[in-house]
Each structure stands twice: as C-alpha cells, then as structure tokens.
ChimeraX commands (.cxc) that place a marker at each C-alpha (Angstrom):
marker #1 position 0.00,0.00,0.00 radius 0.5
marker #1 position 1.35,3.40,-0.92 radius 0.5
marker #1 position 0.63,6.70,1.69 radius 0.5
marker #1 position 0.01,10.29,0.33 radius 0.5
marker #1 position 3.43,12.39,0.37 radius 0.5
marker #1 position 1.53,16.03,0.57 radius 0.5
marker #1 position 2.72,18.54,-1.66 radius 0.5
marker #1 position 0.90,21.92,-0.90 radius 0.5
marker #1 position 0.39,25.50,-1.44 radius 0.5
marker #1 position 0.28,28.55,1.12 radius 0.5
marker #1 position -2.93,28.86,2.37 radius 0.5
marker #1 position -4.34,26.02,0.22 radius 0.5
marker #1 position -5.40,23.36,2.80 radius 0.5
marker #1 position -2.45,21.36,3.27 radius 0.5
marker #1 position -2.28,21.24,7.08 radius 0.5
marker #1 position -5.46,20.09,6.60 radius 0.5
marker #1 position -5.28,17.53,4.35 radius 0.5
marker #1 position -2.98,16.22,6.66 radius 0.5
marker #1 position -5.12,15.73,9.26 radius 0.5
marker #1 position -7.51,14.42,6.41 radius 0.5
marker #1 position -5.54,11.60,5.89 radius 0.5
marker #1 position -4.00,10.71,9.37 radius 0.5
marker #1 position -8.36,10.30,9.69 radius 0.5
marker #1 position -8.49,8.16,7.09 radius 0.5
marker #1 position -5.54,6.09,6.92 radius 0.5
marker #1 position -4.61,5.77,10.69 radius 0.5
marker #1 position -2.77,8.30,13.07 radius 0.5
marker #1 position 0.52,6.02,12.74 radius 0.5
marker #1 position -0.15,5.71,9.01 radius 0.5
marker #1 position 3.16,6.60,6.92 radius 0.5
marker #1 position 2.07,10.04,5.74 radius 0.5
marker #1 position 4.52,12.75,4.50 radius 0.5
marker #1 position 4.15,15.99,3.66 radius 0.5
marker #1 position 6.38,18.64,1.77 radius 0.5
marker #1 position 6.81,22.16,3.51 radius 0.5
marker #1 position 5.79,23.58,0.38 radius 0.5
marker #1 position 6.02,22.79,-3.26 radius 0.5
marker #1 position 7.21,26.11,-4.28 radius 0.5
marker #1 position 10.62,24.96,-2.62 radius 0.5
marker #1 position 13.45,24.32,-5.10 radius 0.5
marker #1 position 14.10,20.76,-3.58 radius 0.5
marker #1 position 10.52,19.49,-3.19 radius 0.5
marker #1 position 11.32,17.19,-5.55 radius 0.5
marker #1 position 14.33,15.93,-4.33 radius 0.5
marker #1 position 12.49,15.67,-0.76 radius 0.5
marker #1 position 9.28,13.56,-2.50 radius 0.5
marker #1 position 11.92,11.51,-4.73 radius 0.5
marker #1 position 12.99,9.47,-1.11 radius 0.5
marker #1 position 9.18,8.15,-0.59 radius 0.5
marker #1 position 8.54,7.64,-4.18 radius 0.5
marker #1 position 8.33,4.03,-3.86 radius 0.5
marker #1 position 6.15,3.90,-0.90 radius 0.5
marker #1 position 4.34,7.00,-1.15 radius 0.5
marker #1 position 1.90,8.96,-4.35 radius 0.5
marker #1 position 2.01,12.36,-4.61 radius 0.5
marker #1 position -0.56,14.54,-3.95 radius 0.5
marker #1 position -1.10,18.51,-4.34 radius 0.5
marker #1 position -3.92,20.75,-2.70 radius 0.5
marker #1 position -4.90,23.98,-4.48 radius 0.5
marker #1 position -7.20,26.79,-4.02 radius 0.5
marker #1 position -9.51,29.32,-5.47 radius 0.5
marker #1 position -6.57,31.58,-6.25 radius 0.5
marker #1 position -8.35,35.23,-4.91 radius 0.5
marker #1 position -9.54,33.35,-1.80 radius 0.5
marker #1 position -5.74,31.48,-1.53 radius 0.5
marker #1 position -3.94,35.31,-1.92 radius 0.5
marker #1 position -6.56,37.13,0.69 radius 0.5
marker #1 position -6.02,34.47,3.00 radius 0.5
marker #1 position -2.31,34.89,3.01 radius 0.5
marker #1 position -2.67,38.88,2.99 radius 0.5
marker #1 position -4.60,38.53,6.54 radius 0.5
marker #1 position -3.31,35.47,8.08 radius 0.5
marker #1 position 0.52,36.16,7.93 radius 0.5
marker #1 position -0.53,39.91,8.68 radius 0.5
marker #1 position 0.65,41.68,5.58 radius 0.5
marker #1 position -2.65,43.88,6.07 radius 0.5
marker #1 position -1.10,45.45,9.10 radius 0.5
marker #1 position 2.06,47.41,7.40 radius 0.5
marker #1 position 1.12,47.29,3.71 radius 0.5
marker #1 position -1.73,48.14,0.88 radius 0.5
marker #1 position -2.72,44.65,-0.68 radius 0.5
marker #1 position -1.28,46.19,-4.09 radius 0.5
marker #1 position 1.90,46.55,-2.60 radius 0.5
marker #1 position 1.63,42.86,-1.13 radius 0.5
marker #1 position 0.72,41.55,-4.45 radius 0.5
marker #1 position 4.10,43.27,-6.36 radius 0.5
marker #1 position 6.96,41.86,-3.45 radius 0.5
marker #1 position 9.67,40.94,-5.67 radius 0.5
marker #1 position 12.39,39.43,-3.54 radius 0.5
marker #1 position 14.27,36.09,-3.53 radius 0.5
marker #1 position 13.75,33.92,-1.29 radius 0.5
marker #1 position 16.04,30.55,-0.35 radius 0.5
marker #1 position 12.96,28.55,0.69 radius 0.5
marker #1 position 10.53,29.70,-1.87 radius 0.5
marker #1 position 12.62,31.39,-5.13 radius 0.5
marker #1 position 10.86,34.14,-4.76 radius 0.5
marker #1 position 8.40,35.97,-1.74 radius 0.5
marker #1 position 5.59,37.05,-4.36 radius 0.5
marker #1 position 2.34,35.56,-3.64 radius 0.5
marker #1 position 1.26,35.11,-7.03 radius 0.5
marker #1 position 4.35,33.43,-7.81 radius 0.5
marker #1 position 3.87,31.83,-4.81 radius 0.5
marker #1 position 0.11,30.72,-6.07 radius 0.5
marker #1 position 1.36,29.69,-9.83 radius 0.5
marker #1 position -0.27,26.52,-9.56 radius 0.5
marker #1 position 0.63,25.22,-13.08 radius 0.5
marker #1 position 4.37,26.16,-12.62 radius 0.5
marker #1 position 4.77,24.70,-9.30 radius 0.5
marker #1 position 3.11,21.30,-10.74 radius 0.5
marker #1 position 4.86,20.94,-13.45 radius 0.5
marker #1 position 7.86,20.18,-11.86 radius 0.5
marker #1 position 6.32,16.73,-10.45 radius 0.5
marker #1 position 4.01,15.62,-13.68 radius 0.5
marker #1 position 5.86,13.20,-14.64 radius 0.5
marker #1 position 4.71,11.29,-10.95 radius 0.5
marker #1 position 1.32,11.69,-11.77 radius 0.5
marker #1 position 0.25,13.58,-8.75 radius 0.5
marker #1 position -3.26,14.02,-7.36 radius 0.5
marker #1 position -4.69,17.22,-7.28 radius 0.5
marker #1 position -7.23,17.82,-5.26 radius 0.5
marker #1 position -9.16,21.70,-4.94 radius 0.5
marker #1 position -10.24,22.81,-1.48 radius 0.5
marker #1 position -13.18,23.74,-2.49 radius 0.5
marker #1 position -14.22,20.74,-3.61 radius 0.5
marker #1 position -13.49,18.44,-0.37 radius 0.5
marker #1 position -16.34,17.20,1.17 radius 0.5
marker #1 position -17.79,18.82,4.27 radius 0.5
marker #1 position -15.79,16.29,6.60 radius 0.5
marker #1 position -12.85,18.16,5.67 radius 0.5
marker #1 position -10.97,20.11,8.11 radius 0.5
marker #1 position -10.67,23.29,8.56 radius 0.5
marker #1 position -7.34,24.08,10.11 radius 0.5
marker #1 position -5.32,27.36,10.34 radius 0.5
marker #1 position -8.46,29.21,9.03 radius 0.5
marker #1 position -7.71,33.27,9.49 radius 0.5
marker #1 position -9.32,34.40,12.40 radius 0.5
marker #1 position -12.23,37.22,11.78 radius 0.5
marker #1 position -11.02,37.57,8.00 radius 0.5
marker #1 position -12.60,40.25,6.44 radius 0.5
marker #1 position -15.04,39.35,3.88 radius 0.5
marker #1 position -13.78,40.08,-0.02 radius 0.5
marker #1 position -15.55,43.13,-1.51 radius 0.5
marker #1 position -16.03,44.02,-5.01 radius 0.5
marker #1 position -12.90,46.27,-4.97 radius 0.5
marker #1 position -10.45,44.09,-3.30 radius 0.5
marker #1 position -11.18,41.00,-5.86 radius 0.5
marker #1 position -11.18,43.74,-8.80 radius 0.5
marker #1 position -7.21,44.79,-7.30 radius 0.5
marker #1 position -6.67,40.62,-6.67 radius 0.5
marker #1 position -7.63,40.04,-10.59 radius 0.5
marker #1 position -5.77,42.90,-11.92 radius 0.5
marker #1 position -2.58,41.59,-10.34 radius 0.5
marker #1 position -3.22,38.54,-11.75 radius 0.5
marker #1 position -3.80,39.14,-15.17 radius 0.5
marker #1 position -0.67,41.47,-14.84 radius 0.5
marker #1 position 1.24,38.63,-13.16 radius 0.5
marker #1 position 4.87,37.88,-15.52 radius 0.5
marker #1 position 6.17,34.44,-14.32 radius 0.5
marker #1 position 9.82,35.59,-15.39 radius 0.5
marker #1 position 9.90,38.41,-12.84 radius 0.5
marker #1 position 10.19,36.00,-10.17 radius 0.5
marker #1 position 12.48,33.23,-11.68 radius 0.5
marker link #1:1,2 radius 0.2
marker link #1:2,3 radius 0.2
marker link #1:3,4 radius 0.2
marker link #1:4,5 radius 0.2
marker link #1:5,6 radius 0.2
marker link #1:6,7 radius 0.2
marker link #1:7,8 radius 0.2
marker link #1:8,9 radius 0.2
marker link #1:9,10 radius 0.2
marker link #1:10,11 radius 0.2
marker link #1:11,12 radius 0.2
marker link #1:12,13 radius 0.2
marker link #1:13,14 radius 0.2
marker link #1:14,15 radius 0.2
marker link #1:15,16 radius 0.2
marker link #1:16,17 radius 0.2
marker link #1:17,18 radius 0.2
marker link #1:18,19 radius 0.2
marker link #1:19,20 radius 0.2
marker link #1:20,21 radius 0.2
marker link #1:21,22 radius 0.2
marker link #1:22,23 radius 0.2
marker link #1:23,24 radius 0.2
marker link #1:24,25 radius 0.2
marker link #1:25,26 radius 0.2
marker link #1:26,27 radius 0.2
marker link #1:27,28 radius 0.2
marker link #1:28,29 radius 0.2
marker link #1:29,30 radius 0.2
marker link #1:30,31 radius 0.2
marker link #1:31,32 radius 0.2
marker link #1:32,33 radius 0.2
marker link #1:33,34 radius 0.2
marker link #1:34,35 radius 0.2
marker link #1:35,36 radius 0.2
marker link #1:36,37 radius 0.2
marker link #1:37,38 radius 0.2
marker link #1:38,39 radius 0.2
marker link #1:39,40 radius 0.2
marker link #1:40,41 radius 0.2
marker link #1:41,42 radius 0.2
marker link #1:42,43 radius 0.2
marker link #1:43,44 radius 0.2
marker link #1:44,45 radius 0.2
marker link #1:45,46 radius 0.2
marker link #1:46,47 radius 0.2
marker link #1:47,48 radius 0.2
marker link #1:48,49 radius 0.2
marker link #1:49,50 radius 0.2
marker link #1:50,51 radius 0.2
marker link #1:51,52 radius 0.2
marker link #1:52,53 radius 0.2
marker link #1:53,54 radius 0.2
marker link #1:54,55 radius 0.2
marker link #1:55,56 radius 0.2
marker link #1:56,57 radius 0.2
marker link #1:57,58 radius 0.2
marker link #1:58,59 radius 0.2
marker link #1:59,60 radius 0.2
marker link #1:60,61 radius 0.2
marker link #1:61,62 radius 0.2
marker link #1:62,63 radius 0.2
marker link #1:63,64 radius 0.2
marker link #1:64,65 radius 0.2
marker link #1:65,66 radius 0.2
marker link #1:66,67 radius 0.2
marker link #1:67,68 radius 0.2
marker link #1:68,69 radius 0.2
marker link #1:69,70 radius 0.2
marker link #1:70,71 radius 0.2
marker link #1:71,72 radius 0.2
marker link #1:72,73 radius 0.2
marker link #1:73,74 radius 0.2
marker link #1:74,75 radius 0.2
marker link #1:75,76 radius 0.2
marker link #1:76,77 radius 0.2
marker link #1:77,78 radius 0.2
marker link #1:78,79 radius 0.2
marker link #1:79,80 radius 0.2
marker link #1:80,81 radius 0.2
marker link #1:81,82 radius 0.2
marker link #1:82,83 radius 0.2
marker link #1:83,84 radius 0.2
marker link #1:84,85 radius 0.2
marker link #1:85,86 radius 0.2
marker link #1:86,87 radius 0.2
marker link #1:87,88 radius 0.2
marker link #1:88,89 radius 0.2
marker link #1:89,90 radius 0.2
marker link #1:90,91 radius 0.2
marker link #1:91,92 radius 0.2
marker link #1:92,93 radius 0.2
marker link #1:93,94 radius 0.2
marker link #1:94,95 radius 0.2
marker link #1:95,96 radius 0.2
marker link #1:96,97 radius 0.2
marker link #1:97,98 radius 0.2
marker link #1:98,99 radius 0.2
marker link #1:99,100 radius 0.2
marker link #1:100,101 radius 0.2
marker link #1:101,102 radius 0.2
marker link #1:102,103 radius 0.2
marker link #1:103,104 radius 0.2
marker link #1:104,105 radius 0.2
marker link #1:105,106 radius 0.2
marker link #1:106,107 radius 0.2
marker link #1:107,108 radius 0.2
marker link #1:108,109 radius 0.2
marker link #1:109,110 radius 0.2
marker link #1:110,111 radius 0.2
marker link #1:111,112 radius 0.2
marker link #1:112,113 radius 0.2
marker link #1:113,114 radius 0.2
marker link #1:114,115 radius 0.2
marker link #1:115,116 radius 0.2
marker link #1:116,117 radius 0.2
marker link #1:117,118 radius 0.2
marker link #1:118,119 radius 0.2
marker link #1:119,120 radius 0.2
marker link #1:120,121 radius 0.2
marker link #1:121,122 radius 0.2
marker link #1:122,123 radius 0.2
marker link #1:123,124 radius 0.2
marker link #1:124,125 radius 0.2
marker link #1:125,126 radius 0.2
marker link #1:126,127 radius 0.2
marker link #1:127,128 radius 0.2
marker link #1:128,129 radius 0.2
marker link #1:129,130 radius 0.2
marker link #1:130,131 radius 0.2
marker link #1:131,132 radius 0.2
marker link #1:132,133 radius 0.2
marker link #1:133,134 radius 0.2
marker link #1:134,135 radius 0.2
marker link #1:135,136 radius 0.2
marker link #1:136,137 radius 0.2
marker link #1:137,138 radius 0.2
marker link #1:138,139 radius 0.2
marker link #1:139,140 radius 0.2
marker link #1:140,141 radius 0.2
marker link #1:141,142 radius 0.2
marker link #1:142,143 radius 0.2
marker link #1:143,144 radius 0.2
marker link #1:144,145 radius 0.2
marker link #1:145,146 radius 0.2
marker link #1:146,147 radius 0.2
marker link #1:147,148 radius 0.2
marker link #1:148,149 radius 0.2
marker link #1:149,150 radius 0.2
marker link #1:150,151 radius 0.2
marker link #1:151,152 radius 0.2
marker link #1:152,153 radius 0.2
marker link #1:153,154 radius 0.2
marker link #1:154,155 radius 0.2
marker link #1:155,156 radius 0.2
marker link #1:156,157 radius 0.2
marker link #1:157,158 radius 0.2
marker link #1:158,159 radius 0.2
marker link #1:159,160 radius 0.2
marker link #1:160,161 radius 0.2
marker link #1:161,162 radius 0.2
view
C-alpha cells in the first residue's frame, strides 16, 4: 500500500489535508508531507518516498488562496494589498516571496508531472474536511479588493520572479 506524500500550497489546505488523511488512513499511518512545493528541492524531498508514497497537491480558489495569506501572515497590518501583491524578492525557501508566484499553480506542478500527482481543490473536499489554520475574523472580499486581486493577476509575468 502506498501513503500520500503532501505537496501543498500557502494557504491552500495542506495542514489540513494532513489531518484528512492521518483520519483516514490511521494516526501512525506513513504520511509525509512537503513544507511547500514552491521549494526548489521538493522534488528531491518527495523523490525518497517515491516508492512507498503517491504524490498529492492541494490547491485553491486563487483570490480566496492570496486574501487568506494577505490577513493570516498579517501583511494587512504594514502594507496596501497592491503593494503585497508586487513583493519581488528572492527567497532561499521559496525562489521568490511574491504571492502570485507563490500561487502559480501550473508552474509549481509541473515540476512533479511526470509522478502523476493528485490534485485535489479545497473547495471541492467534502464537508468532513478540516478546517485548520483558518484566518481568524477575515474580512469578507468586496467588489474592490477582488477587482485589485484580478488585476494583479492578469498582470502577473512568471519571469519576474524566476
């Protein structure tokens, strides 16, 4: 039997997922998890479980992914959300800090294709699913704020961040 080796997104449901599975397979079940897949060496890290474990990947609505990670890591407090949504600046962990880079969903995946992951959307988990590390009295999106979340990301230029 082969054990999900998590592969996630910021803000995406992976802690989660996690807990999904550690339900569903057993607490002592072999389950392994990636910090994120937007690291340069996830991988390298997956590529030691490979034969005992199938990748999987969570994603998100990407406005409702961005927001979340604009409130819960407290970005709101010392900068505009346009300003949030333009950081340009390398990162060892991640390449690069930008959220939408961050949130680039088919550049992250294509990395791990070829292991024919699972991909699985938040939104569509089933209403067992569970709800950890959920922002505490996040503001509700408005009109404007998606309308600023959209422009960014039609705006968004992968090679920026590479």
């Amino acid at each position: 039997m082969k054990f999900p080796y998590i592969m996630g997104f910021q803000k995406c449901g992976m802690t989660s997922l996690i807990k999904y599975y550690r339900k569903q397979y057993g607490q002592s079940a072999s389950i392994h998890a990636t910090e994120d897949i937007t690291s340069p060496d996830c991988v390298e890290k997956f590529l030691r479980f490979e034969k005992t474990h199938f990748p999987v990947v969570i994603i998100r609505d990407k406005i409702d992914a961005l927001w979340s990670m604009y409130e819960f890591f407290g970005y709101n407090k010392s900068m505009t959300l346009e300003e949030f949504l333009s950081i340009n600046k390398p990162h060892v962990w991640y390449i690069n800090e930008n959220p939408i880079f961050r949130i680039d969903y088919d550049f992250h995946i294509e990395k791990i294709k070829k292991y024919n992951p699972t991909i699985l959307k938040l939104e569509e988990m089933s209403d067992d699913f569970p709800q950890e590390n959920k922002t505490k009295n996040k503001t509700n999106l408005d009109e404007s704020t998606i309308s600023i979340i959209n422009k960014a990301l039609d705006n968004y230029n992968r090679e920026l961040y590479l």
